[in-house]
C-alpha positions as CSV (number, residue, x, y, z in Angstrom):
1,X,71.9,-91.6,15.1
2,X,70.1,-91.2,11.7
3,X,69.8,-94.0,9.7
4,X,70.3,-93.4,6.0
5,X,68.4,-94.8,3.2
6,X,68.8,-98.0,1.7
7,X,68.3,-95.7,-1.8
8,X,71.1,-93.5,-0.9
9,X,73.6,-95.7,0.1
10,X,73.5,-97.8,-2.7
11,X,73.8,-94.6,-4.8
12,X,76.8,-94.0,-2.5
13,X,78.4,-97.5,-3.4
14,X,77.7,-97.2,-6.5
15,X,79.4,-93.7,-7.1
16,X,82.6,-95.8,-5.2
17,X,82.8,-98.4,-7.6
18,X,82.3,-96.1,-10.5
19,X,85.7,-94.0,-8.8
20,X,87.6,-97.3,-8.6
21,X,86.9,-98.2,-11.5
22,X,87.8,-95.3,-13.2
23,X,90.9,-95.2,-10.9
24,X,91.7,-98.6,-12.2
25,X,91.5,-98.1,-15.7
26,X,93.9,-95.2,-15.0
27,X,96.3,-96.9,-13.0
28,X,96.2,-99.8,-16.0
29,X,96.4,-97.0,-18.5
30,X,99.5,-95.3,-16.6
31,X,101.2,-99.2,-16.2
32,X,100.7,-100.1,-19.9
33,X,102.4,-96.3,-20.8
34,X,104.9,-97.2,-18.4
35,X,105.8,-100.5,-19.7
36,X,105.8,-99.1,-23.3
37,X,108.3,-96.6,-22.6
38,X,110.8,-99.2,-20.6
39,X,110.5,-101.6,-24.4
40,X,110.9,-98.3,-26.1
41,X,114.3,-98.0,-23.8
42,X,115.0,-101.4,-24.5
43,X,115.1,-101.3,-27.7
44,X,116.8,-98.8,-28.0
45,X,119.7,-99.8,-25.6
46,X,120.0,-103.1,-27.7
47,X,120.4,-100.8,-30.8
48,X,122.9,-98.8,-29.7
49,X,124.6,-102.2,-28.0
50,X,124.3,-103.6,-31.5
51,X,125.9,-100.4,-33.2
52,X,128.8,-100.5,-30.4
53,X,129.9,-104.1,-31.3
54,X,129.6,-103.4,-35.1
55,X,132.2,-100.3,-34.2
56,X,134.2,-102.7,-32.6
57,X,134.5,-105.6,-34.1
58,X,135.4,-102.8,-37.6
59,X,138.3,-101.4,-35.4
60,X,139.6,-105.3,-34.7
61,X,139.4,-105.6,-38.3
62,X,141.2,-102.6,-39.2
63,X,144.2,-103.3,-36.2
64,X,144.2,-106.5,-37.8
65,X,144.5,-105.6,-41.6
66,X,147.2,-102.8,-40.3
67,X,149.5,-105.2,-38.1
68,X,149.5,-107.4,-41.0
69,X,150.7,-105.0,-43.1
70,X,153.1,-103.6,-41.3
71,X,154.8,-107.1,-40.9
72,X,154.3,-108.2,-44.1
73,X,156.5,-104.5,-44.9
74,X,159.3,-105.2,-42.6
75,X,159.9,-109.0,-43.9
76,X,160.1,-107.4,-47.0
77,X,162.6,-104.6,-46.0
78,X,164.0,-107.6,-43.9
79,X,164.1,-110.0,-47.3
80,X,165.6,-107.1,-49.5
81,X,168.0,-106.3,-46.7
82,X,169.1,-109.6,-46.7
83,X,169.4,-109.5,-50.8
84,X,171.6,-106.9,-51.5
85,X,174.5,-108.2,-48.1
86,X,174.4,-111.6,-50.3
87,X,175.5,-110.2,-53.5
């Protein structure tokens, strides 16, 4: 069996480490883009989240301000009803 040279194997290591390091930095690279896009997602789930409760608590308001209204109307029909069998 040859033996190979102390020189070339260390040039063979070293290309290795210079591969996995540069396979690293790309795996790192592809996490960090990763995570940015799942905060981008976030963020923008949480806005949308936000705008849906703004919608609804507007449309409790409104049910609220038209219920009210509508009973405040029939105690008055109720009231002048009640007016005009008195006299």
């Amino acid at each position: 069996m040859a033996r190979i040279p102390a020189a070339v194997n260390l040039q063979i290591s070293s290309s290795q480490r210079l591969d996995t390091n540069l396979e690293k930095g790309r795996l790192k690279e592809m996490l960090q883009q990763q995570e940015d896009r799942a905060a981008d997602m976030r963020q923008d789930t949480e806005r949308k989240l936000a705008e849906l409760r703004t919608q609804i608590e507007a449309s409790k308001l409104d049910s609220i301000k038209y219920n009210l209204a509508s009973l405040v109307s029939m105690c008055s029909l109720g009231l002048l009803a009640i007016r005009f069998l008195t006299q």
